[in-house]
PDB file of N, H, CA, C and O in Angstrom:
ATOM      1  N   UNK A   1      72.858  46.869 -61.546  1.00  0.00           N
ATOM      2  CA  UNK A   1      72.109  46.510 -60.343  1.00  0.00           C
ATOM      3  C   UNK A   1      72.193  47.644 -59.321  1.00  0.00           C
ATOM      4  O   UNK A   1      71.201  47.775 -58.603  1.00  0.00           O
ATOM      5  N   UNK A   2      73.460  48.686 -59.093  1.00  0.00           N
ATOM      6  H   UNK A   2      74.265  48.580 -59.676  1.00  0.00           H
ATOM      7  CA  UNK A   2      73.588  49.466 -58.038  1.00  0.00           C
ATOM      8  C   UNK A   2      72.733  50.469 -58.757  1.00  0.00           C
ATOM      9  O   UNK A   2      72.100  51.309 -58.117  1.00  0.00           O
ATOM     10  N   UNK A   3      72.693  50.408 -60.078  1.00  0.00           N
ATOM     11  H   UNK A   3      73.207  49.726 -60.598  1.00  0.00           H
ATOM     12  CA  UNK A   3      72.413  52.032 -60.201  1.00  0.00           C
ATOM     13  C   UNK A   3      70.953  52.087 -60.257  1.00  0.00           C
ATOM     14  O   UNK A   3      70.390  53.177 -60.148  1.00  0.00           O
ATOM     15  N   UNK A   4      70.250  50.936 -60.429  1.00  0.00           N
ATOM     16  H   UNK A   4      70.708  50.051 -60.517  1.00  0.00           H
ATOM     17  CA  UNK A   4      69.168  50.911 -59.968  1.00  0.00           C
ATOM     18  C   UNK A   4      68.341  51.042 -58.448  1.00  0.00           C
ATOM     19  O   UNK A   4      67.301  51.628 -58.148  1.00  0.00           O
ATOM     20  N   UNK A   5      69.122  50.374 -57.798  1.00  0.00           N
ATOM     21  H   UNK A   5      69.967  49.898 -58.042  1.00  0.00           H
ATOM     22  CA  UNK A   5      68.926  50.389 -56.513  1.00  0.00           C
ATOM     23  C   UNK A   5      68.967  52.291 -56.210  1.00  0.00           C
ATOM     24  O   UNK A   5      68.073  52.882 -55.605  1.00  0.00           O
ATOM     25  N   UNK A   6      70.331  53.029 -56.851  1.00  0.00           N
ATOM     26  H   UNK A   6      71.058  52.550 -57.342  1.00  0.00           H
ATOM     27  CA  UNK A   6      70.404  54.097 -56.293  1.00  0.00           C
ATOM     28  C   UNK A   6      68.845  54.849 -56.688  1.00  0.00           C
ATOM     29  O   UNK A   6      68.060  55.465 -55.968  1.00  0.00           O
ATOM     30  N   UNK A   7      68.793  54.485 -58.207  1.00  0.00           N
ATOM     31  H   UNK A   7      69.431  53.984 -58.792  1.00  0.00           H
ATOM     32  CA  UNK A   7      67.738  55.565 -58.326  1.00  0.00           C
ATOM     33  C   UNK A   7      65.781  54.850 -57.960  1.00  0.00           C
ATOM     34  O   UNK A   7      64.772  55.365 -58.441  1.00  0.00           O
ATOM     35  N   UNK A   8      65.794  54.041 -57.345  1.00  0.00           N
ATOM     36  H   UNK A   8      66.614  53.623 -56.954  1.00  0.00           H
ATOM     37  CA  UNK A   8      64.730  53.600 -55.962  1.00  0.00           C
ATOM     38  C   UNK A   8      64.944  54.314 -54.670  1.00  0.00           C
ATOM     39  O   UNK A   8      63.960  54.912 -54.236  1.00  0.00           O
ATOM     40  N   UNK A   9      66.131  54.367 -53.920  1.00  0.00           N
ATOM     41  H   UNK A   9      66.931  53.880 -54.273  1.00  0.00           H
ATOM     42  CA  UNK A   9      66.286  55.102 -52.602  1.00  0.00           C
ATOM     43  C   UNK A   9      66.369  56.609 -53.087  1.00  0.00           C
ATOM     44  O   UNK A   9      66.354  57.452 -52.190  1.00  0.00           O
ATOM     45  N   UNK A  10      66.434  56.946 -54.089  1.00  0.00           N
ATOM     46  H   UNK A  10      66.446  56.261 -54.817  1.00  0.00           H
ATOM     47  CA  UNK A  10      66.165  58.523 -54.389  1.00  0.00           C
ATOM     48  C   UNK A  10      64.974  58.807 -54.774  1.00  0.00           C
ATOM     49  O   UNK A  10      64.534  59.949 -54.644  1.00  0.00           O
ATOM     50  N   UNK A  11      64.168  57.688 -55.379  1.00  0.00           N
ATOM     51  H   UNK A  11      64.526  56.760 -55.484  1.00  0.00           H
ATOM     52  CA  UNK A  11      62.927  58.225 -55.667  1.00  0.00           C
ATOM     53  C   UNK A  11      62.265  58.441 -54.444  1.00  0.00           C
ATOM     54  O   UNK A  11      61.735  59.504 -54.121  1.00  0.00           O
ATOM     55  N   UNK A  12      62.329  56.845 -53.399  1.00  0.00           N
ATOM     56  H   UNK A  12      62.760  55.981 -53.662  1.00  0.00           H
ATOM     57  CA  UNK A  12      61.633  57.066 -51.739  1.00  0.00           C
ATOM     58  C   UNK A  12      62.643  58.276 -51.551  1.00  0.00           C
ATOM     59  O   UNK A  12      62.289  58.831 -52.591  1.00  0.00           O
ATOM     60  N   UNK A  13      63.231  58.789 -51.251  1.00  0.00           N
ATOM     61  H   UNK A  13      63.519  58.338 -50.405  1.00  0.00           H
ATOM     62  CA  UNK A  13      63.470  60.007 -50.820  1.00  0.00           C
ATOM     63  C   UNK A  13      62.889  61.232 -51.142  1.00  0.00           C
ATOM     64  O   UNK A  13      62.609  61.958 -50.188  1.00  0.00           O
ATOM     65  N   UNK A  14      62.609  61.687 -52.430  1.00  0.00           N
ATOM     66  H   UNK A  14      62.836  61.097 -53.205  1.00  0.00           H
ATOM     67  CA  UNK A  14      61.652  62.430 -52.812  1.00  0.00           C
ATOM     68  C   UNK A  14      60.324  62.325 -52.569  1.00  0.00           C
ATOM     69  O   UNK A  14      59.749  63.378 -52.293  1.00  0.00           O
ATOM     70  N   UNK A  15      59.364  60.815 -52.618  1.00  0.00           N
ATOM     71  H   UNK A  15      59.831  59.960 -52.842  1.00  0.00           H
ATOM     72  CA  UNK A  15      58.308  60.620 -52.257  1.00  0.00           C
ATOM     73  C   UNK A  15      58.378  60.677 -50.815  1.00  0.00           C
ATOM     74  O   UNK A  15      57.322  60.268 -50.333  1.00  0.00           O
ATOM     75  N   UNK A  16      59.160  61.003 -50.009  1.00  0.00           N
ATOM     76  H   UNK A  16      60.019  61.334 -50.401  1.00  0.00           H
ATOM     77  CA  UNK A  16      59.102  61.766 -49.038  1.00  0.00           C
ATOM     78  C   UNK A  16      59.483  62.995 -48.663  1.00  0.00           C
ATOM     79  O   UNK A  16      58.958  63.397 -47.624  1.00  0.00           O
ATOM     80  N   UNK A  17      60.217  63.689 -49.182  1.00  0.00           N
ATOM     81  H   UNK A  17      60.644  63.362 -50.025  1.00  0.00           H
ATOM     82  CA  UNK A  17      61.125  65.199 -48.979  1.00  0.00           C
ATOM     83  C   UNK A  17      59.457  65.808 -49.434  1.00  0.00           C
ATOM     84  O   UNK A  17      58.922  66.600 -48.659  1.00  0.00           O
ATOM     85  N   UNK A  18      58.698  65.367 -50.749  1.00  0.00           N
ATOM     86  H   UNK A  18      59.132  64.724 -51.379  1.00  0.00           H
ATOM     87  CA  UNK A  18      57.672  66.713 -51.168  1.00  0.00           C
ATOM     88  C   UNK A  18      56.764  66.575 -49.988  1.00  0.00           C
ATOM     89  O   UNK A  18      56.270  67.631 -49.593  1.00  0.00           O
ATOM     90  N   UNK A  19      56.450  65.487 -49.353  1.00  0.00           N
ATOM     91  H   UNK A  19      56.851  64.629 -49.675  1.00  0.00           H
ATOM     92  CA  UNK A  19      54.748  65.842 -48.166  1.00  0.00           C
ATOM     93  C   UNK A  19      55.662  67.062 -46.941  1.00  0.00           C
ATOM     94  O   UNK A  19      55.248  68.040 -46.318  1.00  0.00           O
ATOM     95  N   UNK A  20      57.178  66.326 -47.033  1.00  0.00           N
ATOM     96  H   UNK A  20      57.514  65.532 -47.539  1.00  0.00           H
ATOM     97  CA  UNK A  20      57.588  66.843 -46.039  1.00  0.00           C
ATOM     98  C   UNK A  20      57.735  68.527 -46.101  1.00  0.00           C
ATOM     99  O   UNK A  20      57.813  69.239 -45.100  1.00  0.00           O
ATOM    100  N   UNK A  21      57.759  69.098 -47.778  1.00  0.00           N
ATOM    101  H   UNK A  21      57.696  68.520 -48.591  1.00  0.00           H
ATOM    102  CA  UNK A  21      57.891  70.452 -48.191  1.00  0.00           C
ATOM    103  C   UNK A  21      56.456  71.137 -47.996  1.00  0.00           C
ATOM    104  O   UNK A  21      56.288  72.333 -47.755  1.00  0.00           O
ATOM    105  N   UNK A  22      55.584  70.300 -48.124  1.00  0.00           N
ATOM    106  H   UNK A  22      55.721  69.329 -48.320  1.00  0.00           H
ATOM    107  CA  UNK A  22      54.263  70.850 -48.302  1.00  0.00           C
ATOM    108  C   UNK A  22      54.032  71.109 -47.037  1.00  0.00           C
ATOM    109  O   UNK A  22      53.784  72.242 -46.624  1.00  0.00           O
ATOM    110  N   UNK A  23      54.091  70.128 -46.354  1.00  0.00           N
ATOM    111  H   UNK A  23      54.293  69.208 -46.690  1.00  0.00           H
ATOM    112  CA  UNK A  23      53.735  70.197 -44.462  1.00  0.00           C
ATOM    113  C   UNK A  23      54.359  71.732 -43.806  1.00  0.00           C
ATOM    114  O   UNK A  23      53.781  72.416 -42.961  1.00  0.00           O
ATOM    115  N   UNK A  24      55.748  72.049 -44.484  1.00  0.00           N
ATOM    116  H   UNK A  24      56.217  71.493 -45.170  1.00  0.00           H
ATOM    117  CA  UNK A  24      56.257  73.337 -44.017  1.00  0.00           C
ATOM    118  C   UNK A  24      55.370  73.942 -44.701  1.00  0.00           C
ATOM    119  O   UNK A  24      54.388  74.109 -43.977  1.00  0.00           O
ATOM    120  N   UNK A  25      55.146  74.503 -46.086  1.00  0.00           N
ATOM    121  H   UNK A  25      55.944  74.367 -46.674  1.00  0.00           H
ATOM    122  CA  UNK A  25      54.748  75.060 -46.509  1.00  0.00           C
ATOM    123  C   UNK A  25      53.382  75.685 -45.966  1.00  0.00           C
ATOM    124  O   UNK A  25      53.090  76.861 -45.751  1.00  0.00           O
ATOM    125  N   UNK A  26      52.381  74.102 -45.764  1.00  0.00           N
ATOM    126  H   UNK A  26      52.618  73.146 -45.939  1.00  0.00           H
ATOM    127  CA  UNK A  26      51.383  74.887 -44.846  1.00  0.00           C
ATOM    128  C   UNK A  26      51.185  75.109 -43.412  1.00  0.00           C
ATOM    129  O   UNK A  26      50.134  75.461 -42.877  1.00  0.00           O
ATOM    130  N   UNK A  27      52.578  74.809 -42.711  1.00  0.00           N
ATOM    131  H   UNK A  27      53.432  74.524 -43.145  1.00  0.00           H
ATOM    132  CA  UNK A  27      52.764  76.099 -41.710  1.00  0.00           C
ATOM    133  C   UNK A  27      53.131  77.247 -41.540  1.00  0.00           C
ATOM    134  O   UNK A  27      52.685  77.982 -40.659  1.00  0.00           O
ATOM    135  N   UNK A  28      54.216  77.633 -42.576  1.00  0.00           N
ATOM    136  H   UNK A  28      54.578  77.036 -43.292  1.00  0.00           H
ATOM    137  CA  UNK A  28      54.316  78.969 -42.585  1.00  0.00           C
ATOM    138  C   UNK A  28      53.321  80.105 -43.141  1.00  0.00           C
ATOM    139  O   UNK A  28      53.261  81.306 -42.878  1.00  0.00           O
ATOM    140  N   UNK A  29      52.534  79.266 -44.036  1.00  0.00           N
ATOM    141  H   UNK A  29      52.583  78.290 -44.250  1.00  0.00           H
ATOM    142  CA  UNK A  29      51.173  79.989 -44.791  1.00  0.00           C
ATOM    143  C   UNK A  29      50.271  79.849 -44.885  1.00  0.00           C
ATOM    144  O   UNK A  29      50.269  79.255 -45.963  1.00  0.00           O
ATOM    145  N   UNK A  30      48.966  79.931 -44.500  1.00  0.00           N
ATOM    146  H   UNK A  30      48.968  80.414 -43.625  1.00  0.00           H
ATOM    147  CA  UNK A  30      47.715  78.990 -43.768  1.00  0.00           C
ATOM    148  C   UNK A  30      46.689  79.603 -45.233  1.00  0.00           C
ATOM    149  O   UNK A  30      45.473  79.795 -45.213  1.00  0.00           O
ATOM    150  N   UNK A  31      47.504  79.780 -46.254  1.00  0.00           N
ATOM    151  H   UNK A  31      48.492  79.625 -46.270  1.00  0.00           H
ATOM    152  CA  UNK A  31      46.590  79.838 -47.460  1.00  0.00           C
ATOM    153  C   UNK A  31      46.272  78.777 -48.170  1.00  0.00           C
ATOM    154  O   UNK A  31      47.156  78.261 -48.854  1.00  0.00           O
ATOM    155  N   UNK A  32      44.800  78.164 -48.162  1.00  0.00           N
ATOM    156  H   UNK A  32      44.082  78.584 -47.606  1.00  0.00           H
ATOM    157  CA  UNK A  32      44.541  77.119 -48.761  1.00  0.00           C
ATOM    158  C   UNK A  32      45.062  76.996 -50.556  1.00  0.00           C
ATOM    159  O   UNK A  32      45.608  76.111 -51.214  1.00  0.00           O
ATOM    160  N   UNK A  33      44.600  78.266 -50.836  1.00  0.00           N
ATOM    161  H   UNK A  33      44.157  78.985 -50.301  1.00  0.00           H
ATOM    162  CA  UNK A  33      44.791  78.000 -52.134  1.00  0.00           C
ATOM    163  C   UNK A  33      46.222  77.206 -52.696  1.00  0.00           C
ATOM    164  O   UNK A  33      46.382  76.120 -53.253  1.00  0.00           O
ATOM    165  N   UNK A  34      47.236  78.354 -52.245  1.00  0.00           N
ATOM    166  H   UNK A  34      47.107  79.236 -51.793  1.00  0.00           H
ATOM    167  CA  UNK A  34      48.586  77.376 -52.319  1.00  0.00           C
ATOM    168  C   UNK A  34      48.931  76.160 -52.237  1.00  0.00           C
ATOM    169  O   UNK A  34      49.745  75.535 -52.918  1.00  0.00           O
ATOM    170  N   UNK A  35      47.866  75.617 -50.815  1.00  0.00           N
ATOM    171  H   UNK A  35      47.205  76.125 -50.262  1.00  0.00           H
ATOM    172  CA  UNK A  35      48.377  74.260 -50.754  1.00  0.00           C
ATOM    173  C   UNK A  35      47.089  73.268 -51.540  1.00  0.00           C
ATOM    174  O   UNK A  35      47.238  72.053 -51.413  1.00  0.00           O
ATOM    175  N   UNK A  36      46.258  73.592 -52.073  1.00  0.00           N
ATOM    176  H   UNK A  36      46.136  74.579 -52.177  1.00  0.00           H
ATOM    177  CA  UNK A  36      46.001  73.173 -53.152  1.00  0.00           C
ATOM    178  C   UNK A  36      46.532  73.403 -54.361  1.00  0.00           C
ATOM    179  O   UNK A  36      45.731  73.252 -55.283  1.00  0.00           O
ATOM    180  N   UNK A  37      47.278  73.620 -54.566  1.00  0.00           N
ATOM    181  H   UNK A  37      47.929  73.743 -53.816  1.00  0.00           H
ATOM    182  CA  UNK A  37      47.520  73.879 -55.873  1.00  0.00           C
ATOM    183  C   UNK A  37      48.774  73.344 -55.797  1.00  0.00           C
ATOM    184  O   UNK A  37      49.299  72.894 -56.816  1.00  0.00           O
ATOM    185  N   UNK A  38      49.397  73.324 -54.621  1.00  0.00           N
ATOM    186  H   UNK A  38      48.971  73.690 -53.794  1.00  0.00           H
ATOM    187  CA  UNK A  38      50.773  72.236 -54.189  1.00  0.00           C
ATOM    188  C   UNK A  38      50.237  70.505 -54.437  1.00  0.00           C
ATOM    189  O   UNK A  38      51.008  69.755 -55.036  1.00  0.00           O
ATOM    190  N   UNK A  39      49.175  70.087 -54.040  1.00  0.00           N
ATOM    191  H   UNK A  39      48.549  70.696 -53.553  1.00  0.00           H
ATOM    192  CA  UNK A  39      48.399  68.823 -53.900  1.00  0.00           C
ATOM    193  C   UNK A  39      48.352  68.847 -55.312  1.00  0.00           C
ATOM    194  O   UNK A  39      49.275  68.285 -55.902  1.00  0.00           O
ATOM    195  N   UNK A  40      47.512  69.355 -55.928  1.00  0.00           N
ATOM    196  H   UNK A  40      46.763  69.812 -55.449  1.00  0.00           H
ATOM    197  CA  UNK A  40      47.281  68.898 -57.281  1.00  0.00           C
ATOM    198  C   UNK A  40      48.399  69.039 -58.469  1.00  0.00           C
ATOM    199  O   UNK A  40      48.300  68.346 -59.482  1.00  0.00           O
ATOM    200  N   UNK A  41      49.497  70.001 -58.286  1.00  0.00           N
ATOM    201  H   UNK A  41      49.577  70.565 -57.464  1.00  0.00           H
ATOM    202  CA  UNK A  41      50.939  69.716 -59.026  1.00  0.00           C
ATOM    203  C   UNK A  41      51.492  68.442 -58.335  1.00  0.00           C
ATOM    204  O   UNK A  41      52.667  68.396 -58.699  1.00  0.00           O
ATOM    205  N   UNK A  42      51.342  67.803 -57.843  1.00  0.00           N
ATOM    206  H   UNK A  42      50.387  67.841 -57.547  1.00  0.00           H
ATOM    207  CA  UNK A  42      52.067  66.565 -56.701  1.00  0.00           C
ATOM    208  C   UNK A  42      51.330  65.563 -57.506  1.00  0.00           C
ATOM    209  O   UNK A  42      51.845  64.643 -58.141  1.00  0.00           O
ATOM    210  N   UNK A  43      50.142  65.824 -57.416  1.00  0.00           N
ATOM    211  H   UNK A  43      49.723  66.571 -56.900  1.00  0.00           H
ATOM    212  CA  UNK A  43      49.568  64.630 -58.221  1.00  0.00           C
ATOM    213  C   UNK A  43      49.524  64.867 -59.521  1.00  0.00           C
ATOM    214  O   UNK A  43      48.918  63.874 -59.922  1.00  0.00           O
ATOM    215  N   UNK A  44      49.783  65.581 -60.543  1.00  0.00           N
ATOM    216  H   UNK A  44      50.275  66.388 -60.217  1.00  0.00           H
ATOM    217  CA  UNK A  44      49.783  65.425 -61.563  1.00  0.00           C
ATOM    218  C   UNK A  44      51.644  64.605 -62.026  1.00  0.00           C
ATOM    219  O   UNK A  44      51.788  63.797 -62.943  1.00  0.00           O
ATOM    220  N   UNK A  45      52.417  64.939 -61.420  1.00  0.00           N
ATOM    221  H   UNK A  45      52.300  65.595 -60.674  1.00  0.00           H
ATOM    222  CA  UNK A  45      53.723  64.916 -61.732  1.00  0.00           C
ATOM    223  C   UNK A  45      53.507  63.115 -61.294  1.00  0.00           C
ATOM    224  O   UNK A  45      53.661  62.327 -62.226  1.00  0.00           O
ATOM    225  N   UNK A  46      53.200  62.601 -60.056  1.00  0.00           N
ATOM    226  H   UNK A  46      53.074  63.241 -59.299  1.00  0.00           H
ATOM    227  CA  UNK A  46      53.229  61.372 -59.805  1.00  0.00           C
ATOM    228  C   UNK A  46      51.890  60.623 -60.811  1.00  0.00           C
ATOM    229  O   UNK A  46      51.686  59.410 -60.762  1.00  0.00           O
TER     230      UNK A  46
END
């Protein structure tokens, strides 16, 4: 039962840490391409 629970609050943690990587990502680099290509590895993996 815990170890399930753990690996739910780690998944919401990741389904939040990546928008939160991408969001840096496209501030430090205002290249679309990258952050397409960040979007569509994001969605292929989910």
């Amino acid at each position: 039962m815990e170890l399930g629970l753990a690996f739910t609050l780690c998944g919401l943690g990741i389904c939040f840490l990546i928008p939160a990587f991408i969001l840096v990502f496209v501030n430090r680099s205002k290249t679309t391409r990258c952050t397409v290509t960040t979007v569509a590895t994001v969605k292929d993996i989910g």
